[in-house]
C-alpha positions as CSV (number, residue, x, y, z in Angstrom):
1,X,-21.3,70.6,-27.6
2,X,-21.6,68.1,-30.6
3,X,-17.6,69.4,-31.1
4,X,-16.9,68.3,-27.7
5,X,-18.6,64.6,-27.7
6,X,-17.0,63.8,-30.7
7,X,-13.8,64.6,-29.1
8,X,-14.2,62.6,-26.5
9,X,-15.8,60.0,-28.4
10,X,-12.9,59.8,-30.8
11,X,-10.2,59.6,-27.2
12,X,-12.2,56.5,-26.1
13,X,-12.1,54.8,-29.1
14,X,-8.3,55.5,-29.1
15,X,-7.6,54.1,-25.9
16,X,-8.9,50.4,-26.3
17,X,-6.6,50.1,-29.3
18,X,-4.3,47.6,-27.6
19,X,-0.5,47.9,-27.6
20,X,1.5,45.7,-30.1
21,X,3.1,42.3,-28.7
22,X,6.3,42.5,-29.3
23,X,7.7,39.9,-31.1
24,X,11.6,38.2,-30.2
25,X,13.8,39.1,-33.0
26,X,15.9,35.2,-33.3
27,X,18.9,37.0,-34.1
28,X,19.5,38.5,-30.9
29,X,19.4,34.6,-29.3
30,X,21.7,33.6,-31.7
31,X,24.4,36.6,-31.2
32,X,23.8,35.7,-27.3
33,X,24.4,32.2,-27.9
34,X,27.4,33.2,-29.9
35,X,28.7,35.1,-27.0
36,X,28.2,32.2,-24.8
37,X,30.1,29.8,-26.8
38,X,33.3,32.3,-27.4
39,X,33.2,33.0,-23.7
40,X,32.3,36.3,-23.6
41,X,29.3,35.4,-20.7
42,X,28.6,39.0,-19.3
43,X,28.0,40.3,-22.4
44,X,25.8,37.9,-23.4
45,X,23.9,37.5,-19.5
46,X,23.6,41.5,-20.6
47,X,22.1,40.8,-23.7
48,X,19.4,37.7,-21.9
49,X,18.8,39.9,-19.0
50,X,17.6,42.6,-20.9
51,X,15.2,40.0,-23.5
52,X,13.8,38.2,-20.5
53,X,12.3,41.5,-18.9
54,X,10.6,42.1,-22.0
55,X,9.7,38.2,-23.1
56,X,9.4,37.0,-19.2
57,X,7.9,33.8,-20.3
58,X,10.5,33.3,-22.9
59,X,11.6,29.6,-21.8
60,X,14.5,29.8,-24.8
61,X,16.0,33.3,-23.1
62,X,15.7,31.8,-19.6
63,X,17.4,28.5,-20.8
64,X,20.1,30.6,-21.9
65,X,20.4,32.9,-19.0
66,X,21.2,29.5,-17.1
67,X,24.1,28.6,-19.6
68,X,25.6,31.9,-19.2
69,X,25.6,31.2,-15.6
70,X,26.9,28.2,-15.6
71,X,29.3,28.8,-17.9
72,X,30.8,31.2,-15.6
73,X,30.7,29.3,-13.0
74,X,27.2,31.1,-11.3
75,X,25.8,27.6,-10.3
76,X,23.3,28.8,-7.9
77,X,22.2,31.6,-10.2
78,X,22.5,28.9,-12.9
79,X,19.7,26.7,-11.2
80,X,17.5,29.5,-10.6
81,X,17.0,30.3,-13.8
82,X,17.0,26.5,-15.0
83,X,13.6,26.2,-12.1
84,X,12.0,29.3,-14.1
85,X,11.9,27.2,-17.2
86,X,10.9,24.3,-15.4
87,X,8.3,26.1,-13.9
88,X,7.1,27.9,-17.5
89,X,7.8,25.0,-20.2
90,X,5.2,22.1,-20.9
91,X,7.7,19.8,-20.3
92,X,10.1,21.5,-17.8
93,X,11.6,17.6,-16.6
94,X,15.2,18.7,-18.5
95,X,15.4,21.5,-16.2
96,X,14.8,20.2,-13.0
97,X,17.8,17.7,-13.9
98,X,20.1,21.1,-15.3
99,X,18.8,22.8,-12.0
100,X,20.1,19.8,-9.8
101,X,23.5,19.6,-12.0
102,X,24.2,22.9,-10.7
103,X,23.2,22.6,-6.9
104,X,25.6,19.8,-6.7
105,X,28.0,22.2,-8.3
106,X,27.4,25.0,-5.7
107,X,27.7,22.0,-3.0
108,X,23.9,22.5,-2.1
109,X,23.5,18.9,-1.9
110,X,19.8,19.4,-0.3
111,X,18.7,21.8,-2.8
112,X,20.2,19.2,-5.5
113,X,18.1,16.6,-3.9
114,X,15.1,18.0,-4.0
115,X,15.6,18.9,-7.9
116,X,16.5,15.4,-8.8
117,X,13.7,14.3,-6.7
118,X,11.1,16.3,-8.8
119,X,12.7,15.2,-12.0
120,X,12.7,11.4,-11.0
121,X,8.5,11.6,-10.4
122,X,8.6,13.0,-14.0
123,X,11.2,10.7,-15.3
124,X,11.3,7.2,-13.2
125,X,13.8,5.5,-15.7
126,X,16.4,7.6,-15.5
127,X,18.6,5.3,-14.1
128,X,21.5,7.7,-13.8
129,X,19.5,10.3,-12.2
130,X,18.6,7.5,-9.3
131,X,21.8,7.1,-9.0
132,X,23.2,10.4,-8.5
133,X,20.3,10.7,-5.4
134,X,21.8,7.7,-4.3
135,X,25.3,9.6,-3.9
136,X,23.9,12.4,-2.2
137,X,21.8,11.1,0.0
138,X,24.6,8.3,1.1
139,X,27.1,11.3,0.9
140,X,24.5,13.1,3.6
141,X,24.2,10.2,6.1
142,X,27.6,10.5,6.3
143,X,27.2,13.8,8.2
144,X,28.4,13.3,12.1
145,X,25.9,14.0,15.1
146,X,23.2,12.0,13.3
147,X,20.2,11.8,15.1
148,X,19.2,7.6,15.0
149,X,15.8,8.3,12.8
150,X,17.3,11.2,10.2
151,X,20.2,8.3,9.6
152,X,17.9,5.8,9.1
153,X,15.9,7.9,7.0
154,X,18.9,8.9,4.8
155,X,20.5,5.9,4.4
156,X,16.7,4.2,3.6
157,X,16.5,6.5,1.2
158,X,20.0,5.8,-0.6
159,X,19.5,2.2,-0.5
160,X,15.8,2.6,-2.5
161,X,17.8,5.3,-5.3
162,X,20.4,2.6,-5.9
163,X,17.7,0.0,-6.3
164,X,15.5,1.6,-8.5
165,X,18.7,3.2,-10.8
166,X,19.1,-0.5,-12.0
167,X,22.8,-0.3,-13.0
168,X,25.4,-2.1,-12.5
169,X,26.9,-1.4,-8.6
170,X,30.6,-0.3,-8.6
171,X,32.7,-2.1,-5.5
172,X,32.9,1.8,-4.6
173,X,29.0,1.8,-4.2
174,X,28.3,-2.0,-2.6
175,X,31.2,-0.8,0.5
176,X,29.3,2.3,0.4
177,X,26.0,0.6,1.0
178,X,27.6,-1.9,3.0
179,X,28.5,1.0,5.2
180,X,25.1,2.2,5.4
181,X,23.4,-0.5,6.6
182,X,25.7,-1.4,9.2
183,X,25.1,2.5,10.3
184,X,21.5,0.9,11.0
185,X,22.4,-2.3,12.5
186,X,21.1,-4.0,9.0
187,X,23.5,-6.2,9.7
188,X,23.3,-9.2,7.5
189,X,22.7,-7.5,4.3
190,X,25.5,-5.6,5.1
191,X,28.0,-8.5,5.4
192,X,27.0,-9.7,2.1
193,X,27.7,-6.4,0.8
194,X,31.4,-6.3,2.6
195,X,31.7,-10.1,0.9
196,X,31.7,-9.0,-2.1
197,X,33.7,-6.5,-2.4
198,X,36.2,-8.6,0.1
199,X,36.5,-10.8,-2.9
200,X,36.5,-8.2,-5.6
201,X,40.3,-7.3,-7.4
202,X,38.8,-4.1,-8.0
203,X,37.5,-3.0,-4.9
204,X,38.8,-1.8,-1.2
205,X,39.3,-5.2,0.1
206,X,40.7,-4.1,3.1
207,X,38.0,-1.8,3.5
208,X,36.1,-4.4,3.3
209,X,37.3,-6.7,5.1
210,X,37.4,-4.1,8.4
211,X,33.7,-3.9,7.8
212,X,33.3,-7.7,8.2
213,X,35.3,-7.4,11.1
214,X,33.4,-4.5,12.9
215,X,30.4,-6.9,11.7
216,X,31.8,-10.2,13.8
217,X,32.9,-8.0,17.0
218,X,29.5,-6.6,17.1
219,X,27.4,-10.1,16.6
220,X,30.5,-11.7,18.9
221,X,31.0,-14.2,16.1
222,X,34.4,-15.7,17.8
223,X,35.5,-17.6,15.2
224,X,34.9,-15.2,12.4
225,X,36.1,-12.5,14.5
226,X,39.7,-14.4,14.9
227,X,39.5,-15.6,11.5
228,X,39.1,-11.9,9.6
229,X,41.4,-10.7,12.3
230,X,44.1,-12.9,11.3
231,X,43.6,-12.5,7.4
232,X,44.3,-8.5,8.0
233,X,46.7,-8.8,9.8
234,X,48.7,-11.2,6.8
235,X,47.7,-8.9,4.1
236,X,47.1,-5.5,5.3
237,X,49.4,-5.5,8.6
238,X,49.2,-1.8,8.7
239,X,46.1,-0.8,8.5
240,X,45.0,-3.5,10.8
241,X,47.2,-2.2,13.6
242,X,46.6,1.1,13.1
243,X,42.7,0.6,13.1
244,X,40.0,1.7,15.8
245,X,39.5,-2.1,15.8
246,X,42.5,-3.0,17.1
247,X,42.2,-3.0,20.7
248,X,38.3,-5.0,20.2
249,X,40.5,-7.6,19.3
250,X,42.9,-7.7,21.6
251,X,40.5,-8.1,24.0
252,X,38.7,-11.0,22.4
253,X,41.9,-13.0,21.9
254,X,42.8,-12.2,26.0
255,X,39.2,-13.4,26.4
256,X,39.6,-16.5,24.0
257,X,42.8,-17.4,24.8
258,X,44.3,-16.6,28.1
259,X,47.3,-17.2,29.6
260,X,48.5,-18.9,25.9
261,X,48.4,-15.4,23.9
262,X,51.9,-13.5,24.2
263,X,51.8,-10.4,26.5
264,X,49.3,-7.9,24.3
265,X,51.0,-4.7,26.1
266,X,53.9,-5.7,24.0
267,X,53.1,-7.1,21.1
268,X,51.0,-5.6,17.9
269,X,48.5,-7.8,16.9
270,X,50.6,-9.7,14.0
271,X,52.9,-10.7,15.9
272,X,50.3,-12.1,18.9
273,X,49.1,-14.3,16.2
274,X,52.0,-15.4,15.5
275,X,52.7,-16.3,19.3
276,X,49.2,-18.4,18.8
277,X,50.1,-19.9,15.6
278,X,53.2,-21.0,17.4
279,X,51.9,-23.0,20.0
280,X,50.4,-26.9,18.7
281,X,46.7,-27.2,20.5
282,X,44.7,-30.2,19.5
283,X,41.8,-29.0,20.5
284,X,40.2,-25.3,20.3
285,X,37.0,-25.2,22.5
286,X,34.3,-22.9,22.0
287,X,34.5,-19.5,23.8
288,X,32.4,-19.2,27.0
289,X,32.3,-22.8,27.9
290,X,36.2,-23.2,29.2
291,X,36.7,-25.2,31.7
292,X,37.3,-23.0,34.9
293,X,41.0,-22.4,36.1
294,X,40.6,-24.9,39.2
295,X,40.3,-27.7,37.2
296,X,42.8,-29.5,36.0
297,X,42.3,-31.1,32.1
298,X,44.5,-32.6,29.8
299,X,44.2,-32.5,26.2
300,X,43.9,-35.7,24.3
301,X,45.9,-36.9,21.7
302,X,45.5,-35.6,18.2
303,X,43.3,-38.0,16.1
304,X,45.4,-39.9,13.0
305,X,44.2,-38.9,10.1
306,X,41.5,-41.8,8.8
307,X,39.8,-41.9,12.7
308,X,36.6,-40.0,11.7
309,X,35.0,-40.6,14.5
310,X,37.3,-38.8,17.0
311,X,35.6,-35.4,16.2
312,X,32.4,-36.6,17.4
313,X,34.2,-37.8,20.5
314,X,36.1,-35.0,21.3
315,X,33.1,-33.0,21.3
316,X,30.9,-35.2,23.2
317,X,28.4,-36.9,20.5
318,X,27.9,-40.9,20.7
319,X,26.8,-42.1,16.7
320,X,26.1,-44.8,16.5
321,X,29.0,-47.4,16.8
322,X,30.2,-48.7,13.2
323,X,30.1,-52.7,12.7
324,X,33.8,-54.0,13.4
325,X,35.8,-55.1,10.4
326,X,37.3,-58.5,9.2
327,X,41.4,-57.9,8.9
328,X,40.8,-57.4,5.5
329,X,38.7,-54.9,5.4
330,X,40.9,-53.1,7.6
331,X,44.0,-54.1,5.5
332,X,41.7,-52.4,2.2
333,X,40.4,-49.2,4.0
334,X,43.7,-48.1,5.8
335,X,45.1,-47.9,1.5
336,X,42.0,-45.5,0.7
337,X,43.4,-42.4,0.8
338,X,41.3,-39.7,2.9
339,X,41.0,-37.7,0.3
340,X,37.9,-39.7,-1.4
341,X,35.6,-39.1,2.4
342,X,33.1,-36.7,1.6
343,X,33.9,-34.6,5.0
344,X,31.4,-31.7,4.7
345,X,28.5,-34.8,4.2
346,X,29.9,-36.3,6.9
347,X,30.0,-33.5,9.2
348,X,26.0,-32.8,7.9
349,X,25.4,-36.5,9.2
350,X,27.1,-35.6,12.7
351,X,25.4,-32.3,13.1
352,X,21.7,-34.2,12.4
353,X,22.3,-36.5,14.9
354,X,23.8,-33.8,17.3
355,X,20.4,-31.3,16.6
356,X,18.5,-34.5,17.1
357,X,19.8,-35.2,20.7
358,X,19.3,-31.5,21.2
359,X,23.1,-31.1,21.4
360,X,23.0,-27.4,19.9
361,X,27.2,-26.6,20.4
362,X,27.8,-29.8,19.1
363,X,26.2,-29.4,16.3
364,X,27.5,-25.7,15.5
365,X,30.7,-27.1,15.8
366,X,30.2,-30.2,13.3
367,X,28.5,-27.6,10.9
368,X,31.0,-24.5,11.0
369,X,33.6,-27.9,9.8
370,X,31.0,-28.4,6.9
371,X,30.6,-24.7,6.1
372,X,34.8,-24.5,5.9
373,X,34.2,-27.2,3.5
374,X,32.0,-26.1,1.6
375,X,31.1,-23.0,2.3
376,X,28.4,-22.9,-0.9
377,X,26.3,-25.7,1.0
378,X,22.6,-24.1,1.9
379,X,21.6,-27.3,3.8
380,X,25.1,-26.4,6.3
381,X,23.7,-23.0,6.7
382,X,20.3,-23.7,7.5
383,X,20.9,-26.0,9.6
384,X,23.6,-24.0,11.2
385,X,20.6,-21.5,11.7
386,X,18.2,-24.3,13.3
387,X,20.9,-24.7,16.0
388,X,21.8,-21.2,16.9
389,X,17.3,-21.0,17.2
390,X,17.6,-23.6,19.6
391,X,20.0,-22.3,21.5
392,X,18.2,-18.9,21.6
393,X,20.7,-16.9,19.8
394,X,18.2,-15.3,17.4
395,X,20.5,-13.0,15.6
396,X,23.0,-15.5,14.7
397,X,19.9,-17.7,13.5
398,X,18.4,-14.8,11.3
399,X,21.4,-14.2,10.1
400,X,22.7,-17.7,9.0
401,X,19.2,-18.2,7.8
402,X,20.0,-15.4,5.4
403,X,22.8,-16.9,3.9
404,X,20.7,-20.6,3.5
405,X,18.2,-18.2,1.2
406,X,20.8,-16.5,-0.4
407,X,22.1,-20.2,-2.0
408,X,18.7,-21.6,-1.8
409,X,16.2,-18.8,-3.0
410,X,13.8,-21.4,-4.4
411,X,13.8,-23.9,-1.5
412,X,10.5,-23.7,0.5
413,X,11.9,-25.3,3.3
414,X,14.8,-23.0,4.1
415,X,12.3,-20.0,3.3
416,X,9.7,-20.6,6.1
417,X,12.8,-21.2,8.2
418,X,13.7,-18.2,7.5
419,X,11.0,-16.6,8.3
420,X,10.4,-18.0,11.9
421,X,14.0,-16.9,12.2
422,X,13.5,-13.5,11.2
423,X,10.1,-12.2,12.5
424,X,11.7,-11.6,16.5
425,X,14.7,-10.2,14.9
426,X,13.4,-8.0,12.4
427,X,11.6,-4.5,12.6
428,X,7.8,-5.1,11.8
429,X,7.9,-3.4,8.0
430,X,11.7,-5.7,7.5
431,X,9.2,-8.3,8.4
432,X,6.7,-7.3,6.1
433,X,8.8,-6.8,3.1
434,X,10.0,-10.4,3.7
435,X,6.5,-11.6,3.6
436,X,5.5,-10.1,0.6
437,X,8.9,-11.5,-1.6
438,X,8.6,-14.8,0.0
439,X,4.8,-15.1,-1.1
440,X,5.8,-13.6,-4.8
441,X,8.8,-16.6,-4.7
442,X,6.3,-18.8,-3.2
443,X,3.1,-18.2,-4.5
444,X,1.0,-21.3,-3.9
445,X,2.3,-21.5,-0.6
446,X,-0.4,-21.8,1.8
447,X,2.0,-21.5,5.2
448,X,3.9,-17.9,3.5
449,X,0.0,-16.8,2.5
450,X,-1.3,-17.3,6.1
451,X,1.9,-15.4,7.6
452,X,1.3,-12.3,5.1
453,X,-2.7,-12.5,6.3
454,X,-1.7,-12.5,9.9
455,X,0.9,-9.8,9.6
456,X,-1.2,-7.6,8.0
457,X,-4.1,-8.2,10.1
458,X,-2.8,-8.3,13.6
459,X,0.4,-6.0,13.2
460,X,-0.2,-3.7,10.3
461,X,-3.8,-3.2,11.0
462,X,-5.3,-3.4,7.4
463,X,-8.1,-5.5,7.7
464,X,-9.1,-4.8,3.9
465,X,-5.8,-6.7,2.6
466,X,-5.8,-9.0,4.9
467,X,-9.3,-10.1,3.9
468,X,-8.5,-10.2,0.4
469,X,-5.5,-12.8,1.7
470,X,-7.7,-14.9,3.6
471,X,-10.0,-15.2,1.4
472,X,-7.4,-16.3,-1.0
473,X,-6.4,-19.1,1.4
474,X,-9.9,-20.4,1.3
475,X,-9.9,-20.6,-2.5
476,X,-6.2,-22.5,-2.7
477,X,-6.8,-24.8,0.0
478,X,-7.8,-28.5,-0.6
479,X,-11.1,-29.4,1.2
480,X,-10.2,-30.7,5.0
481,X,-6.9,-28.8,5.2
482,X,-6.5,-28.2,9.1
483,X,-6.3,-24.3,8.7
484,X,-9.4,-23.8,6.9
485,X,-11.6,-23.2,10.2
486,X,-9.3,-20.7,11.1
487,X,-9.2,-18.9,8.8
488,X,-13.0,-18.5,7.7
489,X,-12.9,-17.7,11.7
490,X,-10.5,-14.7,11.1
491,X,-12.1,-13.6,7.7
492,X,-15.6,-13.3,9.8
493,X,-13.6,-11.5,12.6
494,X,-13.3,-8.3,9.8
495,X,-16.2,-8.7,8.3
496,X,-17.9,-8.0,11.7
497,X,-15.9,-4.9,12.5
């Protein structure tokens, strides 16, 4: 019996001996690296295959494996063994980025997303990275059949990868933005975009300049419209005939100009411009306010070339009437030559008096002269913007506002404007986003603080910020300013809740 314990005593004691760990011979990764680099990938995916199932966790056979793959041209095999060492190293960031090089191979573009997305919220300054999500997601809401929110979402998504890849934007990418956000009826940014490529030797100006138009038709910017229209059709005659465009503006220059546009069933667009351009018209009135058909109007006589007062009378204005000259004077300013007269300050002066006698087309007329003029002027644009507000066109306004920022980013003035231009245009989080830049532009700004307070307390719904804001107003603002009640008012409004 003693025999027999000791036997099985001495089998117990053999079985919790544990098994060896095997341990990777290096040579076998080199000869499989060899084998990758001479081509001979089976072989070596042979050699991997067989290491792996015996080293699983092996991220150095498993980086390999995906080489071999991808070498042969395996991309989606390539990937999933590049996401088994991303999910097994320390620091599996590299992967994720060699996993998403091969989706986009394979033309998984989703599959690459994700990838690249995962490596980005391990790597955030990888600027190329950014901008390769930028590609696909712009590349995906390119996709027909769209529904409005996925688009949005896609092309929201594209616009925040370019922004945060911080490199320099190709022409290729700005048309391709611009693109985007007239997809989502983003319109002005998008016609800053199509600007600049417009202008750009390098990129597709005509490409661009379609976009503008498409831009114009849709706001029913007549004079842009015609003016974009007629610069395609000098240097890219072709493609301006031949585009889905076309017949929009056909129809806007039978709408415009009547009976004094050639027959459009016969004539391509070039040449109907060339009809108009042949016909001497002193005056051009603004579409929508012709006179109707049963009334018979004559033109009047073109103003000579010092009268700078005829504008104003053509277009119904009454300045002020200038103090009448000796002979002399006369005699001197009929020698000054015309170009010395500052027009685009002149045509300032006439809208100002226009806006101030509530004559809003006046106005727009006299400023769209100053903006030809000087096209760089932000006191033109704003005030271009004040007059479409008054008239109620609040697209045009938020949109003209725009450009006033864009050449005045640190004027105040032009910046609340833009704001009250923008908040019944914009979407509520557009809005938002505004507030909070103008208040970092503007931060001792007591008008852009109480806007940001407001918006977030009465459209966003957080109480908690909005708080903190007002309270902030009551710490900047000089004793007896007129607000201060107010606010205290709303700050123990939250506080109460």
């Amino acid at each position: 019996m003693a025999a027999i314990a000791l036997a099985f005593l001495g089998c117990s004691d053999n079985a919790e001996i544990p098994a060896e760990k095997p341990i990777l011979n290096r040579e076998d990764l080199d000869r499989a690296s060899l084998k990758i680099v001479t081509g001979q990938t089976d072989e070596a995916r042979a050699m991997l295959e067989k290491l792996n199932r015996k080293f699983p966790d092996n991220t150095e056979i498993i980086e390999l494996l995906g080489l071999a793959c991808s070498e042969k041209g395996d991309y989606l095999e390539a990937a999933f063994w590049y996401e088994q060492a991303a999910d097994r190293h320390p620091n599996g960031a590299s992967f994720l980025k060699k996993a998403g090089e091969c989706y986009e191979l394979a033309g998984e573009d989703e599959f690459a997303t994700l990838s690249y997305s995962a490596y980005v919220a391990l790597e955030p300054d990888d600027g190329h990275v950014w901008h390769k999500l930028y590609q696909l997601r712009a590349r995906a809401a390119q996709a027909q059949g769209l529904p409005e929110e996925k688009l949005e979402q896609l092309a929201k998504e594209a616009i925040n990868a370019i922004n945060k890849a911080k490199v320099a934007i190709t022409p290729d990418d700005a048309l391709e933005i611009a693109h985007l956000l007239l997809k989502i009826n983003i319109l002005p940014v998008a016609e800053s975009y199509f600007e600049e490529v417009s202008i750009n030797p390098d990129g597709d100006q005509c490409a661009a300049l379609l976009g503008l138009l498409e831009i114009y038709l849709i706001q029913k910017a007549g004079d842009k419209v015609e003016s974009t229209a007629r610069t395609l059709c000098k240097r890219f005659p072709q493609n301006m005939n031949s585009s889905p465009l076309a017949q929009q503006v056909v129809q806007f220059l039978v709408w415009r100009h009547g009976a004094a546009l050639p027959d459009p069933e016969t004539h391509s667009l070039s040449e109907l411009f060339a009809g108009l351009d042949d016909q001497v018209v002193a005056v051009n009135p603004s579409p929508g306010k012709l006179p109707p058909d049963d009334i018979v109007t004559e033109d009047p006589d073109p103003p000579a070339p010092s009268e700078q007062i005829s504008l104003a009378e053509l277009f119904g204005l009454n300045p002020s009437p200038e103090p009448e000259e000796s002979p002399d004077q006369n005699a001197t300013s009929s020698t000054k030559p015309t170009t010395e007269i500052d027009k685009a300050s002149d045509f300032l002066q006439r809208a100002e008096l226009a806006l101030l006698d509530e004559n809003q087309r006046g106005a727009k007329l006299f400023l769209k002269e100053a903006i030809k003029e000087d096209p760089n002027n932000p006191q033109a644009w704003y005030l271009l913007s004040r007059a479409h507000l008054m008239a109620n066109e609040e697209e045009d306004a938020e949109m003209t506002a725009t450009e006033a920022v864009r050449l005045a980013s640190d004027d105040l003035e032009i910046r609340l404007h833009f704001l009250e231009a923008a908040r019944p245009v914009q979407t509520a989080r557009n809005f938002l986003a505004e507030l909070d830049e103008a208040h970092e532009s503007f931060p001792q700004s007591l008008d852009v603080l109480w806007q940001l307070a407001r918006q977030y307390h009465e459209v966003e719904g957080k109480t908690a910020v909005a708080a903190i804001l007002y309270r902030r107003f009551i710490g900047m603002a000089p004793a007896g300013h007129p607000m201060l009640e107010r606010v205290r008012r709303e700050l123990d409004s939250i506080s109460n809740l």
